[in-house]
N, C-alpha and C positions, 0 to 999 in steps of 0.2 A: 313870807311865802316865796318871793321871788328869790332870796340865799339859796332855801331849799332844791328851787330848780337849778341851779346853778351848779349847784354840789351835785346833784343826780346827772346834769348833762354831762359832769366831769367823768362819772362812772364810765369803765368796760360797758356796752352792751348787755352782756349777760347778767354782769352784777344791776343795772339798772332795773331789768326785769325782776330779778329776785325782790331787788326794794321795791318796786312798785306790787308785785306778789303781795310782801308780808303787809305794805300799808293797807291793800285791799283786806287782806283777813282781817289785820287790826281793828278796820273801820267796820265790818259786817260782824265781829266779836263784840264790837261796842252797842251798834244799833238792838242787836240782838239782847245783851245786858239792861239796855235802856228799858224795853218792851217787858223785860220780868222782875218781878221786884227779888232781892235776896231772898236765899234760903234759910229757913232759921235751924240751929243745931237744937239738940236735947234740951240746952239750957233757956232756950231762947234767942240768944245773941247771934248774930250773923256771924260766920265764920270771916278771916281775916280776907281770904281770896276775894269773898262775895264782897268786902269794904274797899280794896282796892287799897291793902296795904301790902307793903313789898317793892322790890327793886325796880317791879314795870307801873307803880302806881304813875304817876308824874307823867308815863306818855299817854294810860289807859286813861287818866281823868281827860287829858286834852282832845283825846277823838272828837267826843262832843263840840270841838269850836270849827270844824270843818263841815263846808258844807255837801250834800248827797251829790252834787258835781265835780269834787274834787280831783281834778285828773281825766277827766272824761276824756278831753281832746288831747290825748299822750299819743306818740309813735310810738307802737307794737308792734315789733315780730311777729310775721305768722306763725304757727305754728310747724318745728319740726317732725314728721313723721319719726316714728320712731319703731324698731321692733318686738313683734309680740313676743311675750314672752313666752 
């Protein structure tokens, strides 16, 4: 875990928020999966997405080994104001 930090300390600022962004989805995509069991198709069988096969299989199985504090105590940007649209 500690490479991990390393490599993200190395990030742009911005780029680091977007990584810590999409691992927050990642992680609330996975708790949320955990909670529901698959969907079953016509035939029965879980469709492929619901198994976790595919090119994001391998990081979506590993959410699970992290724990719900993961990152908690990170420097964050406040928020920039931005304009309405």
């Amino acid at each position: 875990m500690a490479d991990a930090k390393i490599v993200l300390d190395q990030l742009p600022d911005d780029l680091q928020q977007e990584v810590v962004d999409f691992a927050e989805f990642l992680l609330a995509k996975a708790r949320t999966r955990k909670a529901t069991s698959p969907t079953l198709d016509s035939t029965g069988a879980a469709s492929a997405a619901e198994q976790g096969e595919g090119p994001w299989a391998s990081l979506l199985s590993s959410l699970g080994q992290f724990s719900d504090d993961y990152m908690v105590e990170r420097c964050q940007p406040g928020q920039e104001a931005r304009e309405a649209m």
